[in-house]
C-alpha positions as CSV (number, residue, x, y, z in Angstrom):
1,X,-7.9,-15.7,3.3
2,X,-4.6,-13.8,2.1
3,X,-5.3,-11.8,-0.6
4,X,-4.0,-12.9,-4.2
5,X,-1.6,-10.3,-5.7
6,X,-0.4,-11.2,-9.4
7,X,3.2,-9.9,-10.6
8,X,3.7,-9.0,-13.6
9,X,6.9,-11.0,-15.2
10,X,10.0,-10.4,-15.8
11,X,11.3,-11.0,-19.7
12,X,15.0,-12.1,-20.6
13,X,15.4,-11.3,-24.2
14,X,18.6,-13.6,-24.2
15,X,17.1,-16.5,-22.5
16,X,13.9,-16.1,-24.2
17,X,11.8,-16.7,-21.0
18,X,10.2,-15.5,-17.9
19,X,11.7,-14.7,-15.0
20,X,11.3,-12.9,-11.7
21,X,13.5,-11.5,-8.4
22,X,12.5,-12.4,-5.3
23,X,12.3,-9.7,-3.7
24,X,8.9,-8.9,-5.2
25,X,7.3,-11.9,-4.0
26,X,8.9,-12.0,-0.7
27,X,8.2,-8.5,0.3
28,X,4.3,-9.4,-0.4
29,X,4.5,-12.7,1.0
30,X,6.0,-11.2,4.3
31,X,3.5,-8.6,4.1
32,X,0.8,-11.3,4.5
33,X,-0.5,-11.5,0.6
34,X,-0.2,-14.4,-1.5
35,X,2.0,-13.2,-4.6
36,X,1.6,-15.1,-8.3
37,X,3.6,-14.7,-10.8
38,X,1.4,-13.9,-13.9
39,X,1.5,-15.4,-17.3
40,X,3.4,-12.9,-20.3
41,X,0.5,-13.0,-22.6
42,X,-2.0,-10.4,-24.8
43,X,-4.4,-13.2,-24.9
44,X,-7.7,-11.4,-23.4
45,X,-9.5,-14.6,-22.4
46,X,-6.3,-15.4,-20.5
47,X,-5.8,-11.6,-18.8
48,X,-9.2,-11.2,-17.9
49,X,-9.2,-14.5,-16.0
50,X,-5.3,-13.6,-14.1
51,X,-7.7,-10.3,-13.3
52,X,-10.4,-11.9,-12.0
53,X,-8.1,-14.3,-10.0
54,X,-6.3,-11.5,-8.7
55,X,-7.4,-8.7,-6.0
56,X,-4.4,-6.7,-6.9
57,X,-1.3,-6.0,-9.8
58,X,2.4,-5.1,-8.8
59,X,3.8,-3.6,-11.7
60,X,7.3,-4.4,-11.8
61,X,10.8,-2.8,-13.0
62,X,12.2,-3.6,-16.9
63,X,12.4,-3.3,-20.8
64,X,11.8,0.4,-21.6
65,X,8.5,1.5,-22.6
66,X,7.2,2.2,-25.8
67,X,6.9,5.9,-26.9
68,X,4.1,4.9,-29.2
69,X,2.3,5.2,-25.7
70,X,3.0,8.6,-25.3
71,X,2.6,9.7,-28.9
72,X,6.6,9.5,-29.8
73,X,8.7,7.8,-31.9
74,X,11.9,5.6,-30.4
75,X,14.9,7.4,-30.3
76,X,17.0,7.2,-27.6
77,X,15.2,3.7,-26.2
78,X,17.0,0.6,-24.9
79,X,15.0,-3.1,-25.0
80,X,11.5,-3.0,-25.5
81,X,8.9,-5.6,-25.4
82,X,6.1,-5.4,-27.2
83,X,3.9,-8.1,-25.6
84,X,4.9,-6.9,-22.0
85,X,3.3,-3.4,-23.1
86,X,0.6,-4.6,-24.5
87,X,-0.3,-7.2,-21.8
88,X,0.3,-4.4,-19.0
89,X,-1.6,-1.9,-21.1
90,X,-4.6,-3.7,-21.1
91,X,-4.6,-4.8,-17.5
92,X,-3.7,-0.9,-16.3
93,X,-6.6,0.5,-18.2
94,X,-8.8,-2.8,-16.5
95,X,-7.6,-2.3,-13.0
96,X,-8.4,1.4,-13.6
97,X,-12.0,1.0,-14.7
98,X,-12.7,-1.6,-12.1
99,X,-10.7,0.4,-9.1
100,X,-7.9,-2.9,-8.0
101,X,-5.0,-1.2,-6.6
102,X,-2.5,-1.3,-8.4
103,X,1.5,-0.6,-7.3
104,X,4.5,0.1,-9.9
105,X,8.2,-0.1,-9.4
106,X,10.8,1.4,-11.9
107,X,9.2,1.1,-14.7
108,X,6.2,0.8,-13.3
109,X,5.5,4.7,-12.8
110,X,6.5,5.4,-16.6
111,X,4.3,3.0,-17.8
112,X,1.8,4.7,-15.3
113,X,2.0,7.9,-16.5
114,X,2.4,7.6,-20.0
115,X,-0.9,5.5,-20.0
116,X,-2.5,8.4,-18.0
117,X,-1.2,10.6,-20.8
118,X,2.5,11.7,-19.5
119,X,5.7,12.0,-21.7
120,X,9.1,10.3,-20.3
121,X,12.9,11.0,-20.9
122,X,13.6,8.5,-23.2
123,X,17.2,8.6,-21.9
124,X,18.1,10.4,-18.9
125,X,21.9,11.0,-19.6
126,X,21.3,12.8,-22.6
127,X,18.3,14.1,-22.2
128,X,18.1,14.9,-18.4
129,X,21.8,15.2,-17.3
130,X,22.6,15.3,-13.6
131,X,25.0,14.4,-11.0
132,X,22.5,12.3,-9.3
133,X,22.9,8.9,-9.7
134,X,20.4,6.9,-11.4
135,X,22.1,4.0,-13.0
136,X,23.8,2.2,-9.7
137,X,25.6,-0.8,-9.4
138,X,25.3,-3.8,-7.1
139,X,24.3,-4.2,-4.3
140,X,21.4,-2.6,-4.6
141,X,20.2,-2.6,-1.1
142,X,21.5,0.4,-0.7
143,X,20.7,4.4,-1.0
144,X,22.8,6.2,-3.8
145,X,20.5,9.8,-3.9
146,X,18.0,11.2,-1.4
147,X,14.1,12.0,-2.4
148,X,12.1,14.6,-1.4
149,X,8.7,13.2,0.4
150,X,6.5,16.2,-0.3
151,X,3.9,16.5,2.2
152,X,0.0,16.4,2.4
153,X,0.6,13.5,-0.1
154,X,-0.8,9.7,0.0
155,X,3.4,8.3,0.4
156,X,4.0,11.0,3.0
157,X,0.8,9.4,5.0
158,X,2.6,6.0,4.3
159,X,5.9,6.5,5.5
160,X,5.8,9.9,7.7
161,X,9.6,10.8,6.7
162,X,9.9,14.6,4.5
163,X,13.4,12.7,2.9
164,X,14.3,9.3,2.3
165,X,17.8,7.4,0.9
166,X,16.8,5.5,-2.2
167,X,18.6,2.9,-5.1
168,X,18.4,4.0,-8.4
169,X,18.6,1.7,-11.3
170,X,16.5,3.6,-14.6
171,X,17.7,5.6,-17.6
172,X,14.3,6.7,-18.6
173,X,11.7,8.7,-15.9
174,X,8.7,10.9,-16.0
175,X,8.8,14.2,-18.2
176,X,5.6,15.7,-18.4
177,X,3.1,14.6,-15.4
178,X,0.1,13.2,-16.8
179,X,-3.0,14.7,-16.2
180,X,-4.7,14.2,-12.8
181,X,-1.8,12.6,-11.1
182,X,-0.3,13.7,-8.2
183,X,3.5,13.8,-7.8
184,X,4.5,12.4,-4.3
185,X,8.2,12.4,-3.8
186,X,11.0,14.8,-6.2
187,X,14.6,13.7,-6.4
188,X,17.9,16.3,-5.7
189,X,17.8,17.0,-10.0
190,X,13.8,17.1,-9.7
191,X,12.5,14.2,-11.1
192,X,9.0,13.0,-10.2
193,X,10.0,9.7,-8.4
194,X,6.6,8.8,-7.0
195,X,3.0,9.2,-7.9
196,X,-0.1,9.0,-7.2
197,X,-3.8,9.2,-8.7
198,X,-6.5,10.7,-6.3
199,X,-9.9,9.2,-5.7
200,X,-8.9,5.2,-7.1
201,X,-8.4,2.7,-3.7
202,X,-4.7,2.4,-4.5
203,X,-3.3,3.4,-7.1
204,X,1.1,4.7,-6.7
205,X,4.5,4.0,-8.1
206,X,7.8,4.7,-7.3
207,X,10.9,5.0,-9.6
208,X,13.3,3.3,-6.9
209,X,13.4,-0.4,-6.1
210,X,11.4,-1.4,-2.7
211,X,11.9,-4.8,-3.3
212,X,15.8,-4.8,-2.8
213,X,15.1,-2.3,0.5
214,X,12.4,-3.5,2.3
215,X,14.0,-6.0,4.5
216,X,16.2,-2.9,6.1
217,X,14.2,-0.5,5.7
218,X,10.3,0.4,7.3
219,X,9.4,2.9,5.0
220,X,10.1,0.7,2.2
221,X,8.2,-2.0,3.4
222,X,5.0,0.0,4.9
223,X,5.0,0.8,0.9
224,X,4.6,-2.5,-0.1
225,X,2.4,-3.1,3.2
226,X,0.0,-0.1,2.4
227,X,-0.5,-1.6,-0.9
228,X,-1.3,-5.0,0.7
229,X,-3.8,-3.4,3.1
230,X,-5.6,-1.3,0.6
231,X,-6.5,-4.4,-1.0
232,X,-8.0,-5.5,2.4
233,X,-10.5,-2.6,3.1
């Protein structure tokens, strides 16, 4: 049986509804996992049943997080939502305890390490200003700034290249690296744009966007394939 991996959804503040891009659930599906789109909820009854459904979480890209997480006040933040924090919060914290793997996109490694107990810009161009582009536009299948791969790391393991070509959508990224995570892959200003935490089955996010890549490029997809497989052993 395929295992079950449950996305975390997408929120339109203008629609007022759930939502989600494709490419997440394709590049599982094609990756021979069975992706479900979870419900946007801080009902524990209802999270702790999608948990024990699921054998893994993909944390996906979105709102900003909030700086209450990482012991600051909002400044320089764009949309938050509250009961997508909330609702990832307590199934982070869960999937740590109970050692699921766990993936994050965009957003996904700031919520990751301000959970662990990292800072993040709140916004890059002000705080963090560079020539390095990390607000492209479409398409966004395509590279726009080059990351570092640093070596004797989990990601280098994954997809053997020292250097890869990546999109870049995000106005916030990590600042201070929480405690006991690794930092995998460094961008040309020296951001931490991929990390990982030692001695959980699977536990990594990246800041760039996999899901727009993976169907041109292998070391995009043996991300979202390593994730799959860790699940599997």
């Amino acid at each position: 049986m395929k295992p079950i991996v449950g996305v975390i959804p997408l929120w339109d503040d203008e629609k007022e509804s759930i939502w989600m891009l494709p490419g997440y659930m394709n590049a599982l599906e094609n990756n021979d996992a069975t992706p479900i789109i979870l419900p946007l909820s801080t009902n524990k009854e209802v999270l702790d049943q999608c948990f024990d459904m699921v054998d893994g979480i993909l944390f996906t890209g979105g709102h900003d997080v909030n700086p209450k997480f990482y012991n600051q006040k909002n400044e320089k933040c764009g949309l938050l939502c509250d009961t997508r924090d909330e609702m990832e919060k307590y199934l982070f914290t869960k999937a740590i305890e109970n050692d699921k793997p766990v993936l994050g996109i965009c957003r996904g490694i700031q919520l990751f390490n301000a959970l662990l107990g990292g800072t993040l810009y709140q916004d890059l161009p002000t705080e963090h200003p560079s020539e390095t582009k990390h607000s492209m536009t479409k398409p966004y299948n395509r590279g726009v700034h080059t990351v570092d791969i640093l070596k004797d790391t989990p990601l280098f393991e994954i997809i053997g290249v020292d250097k890869l070509s990546v999109n870049s959508y995000h106005h916030q990224a990590i600042k201070d690296l929480a405690p006991n995570v690794v930092a995998n892959a460094i961008s040309e200003d020296g951001l931490v744009e991929a990390i990982t935490l030692p001695d959980k089955k699977f536990v990594m996010a990246v800041q760039w966007h996999p899901e727009f890549l993976w169907e041109d490029s292998k070391e995009n997809d043996a991300i979202i394939r390593s994730f799959v497989e860790a699940i599997d052993e």
